[in-house]
C-alpha positions in Angstrom: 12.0 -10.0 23.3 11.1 -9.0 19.6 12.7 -10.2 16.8 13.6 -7.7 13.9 15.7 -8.7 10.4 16.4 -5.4 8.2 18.4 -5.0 5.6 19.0 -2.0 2.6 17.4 -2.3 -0.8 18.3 -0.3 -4.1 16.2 1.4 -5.9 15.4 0.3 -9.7 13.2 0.2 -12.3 12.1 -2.9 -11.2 11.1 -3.0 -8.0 9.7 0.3 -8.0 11.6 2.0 -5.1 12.8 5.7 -5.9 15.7 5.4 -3.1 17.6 3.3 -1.1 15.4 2.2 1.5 14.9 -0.1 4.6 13.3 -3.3 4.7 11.9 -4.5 8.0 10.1 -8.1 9.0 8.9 -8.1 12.6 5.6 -9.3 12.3 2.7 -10.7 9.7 -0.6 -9.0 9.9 -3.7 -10.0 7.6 -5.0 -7.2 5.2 -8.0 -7.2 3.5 -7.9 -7.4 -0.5 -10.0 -4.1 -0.4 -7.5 -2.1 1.3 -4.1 -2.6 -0.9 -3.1 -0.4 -3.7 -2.2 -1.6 -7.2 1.5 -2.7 -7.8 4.3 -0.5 -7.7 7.2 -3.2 -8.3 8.2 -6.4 -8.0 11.5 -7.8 -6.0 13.7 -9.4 -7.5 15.3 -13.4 -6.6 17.7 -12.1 -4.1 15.3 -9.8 -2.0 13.0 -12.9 -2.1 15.3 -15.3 -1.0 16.0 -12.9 2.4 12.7 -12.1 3.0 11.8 -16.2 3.1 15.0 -16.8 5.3 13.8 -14.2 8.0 10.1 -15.2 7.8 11.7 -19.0 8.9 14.0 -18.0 11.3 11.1 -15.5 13.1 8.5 -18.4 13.2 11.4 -20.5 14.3 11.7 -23.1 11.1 14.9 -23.5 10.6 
């Protein structure tokens, strides 16, 4: 069985999203420095705070 949290997120100035979109976390993968792009936004405290709770409760933490 796989384990999948999504949720919505805005789009703002901010973050750097140009619609609504959907987050997903099902999985970590390693990627190497070479191959990522330069920054297109940050997330804000909220977005964060989600994105830590469903990282715990997929490697079982919490």
């Amino acid at each position: 069985m796989r384990t999948c949290f999504a949720w919505l997120s805005s789009s703002s100035a901010r973050n750097g999203l140009a619609e609504l979109s959907q987050i997903a976390i099902d999985k970590l993968t390693v990627a190497p420095t070479a191959k990522l792009g330069g920054v297109i936004g940050e997330a804000d405290d909220a977005l964060l705070f989600r994105v830590s709770r469903a990282l715990a409760l997929l490697f079982h933490v919490v």
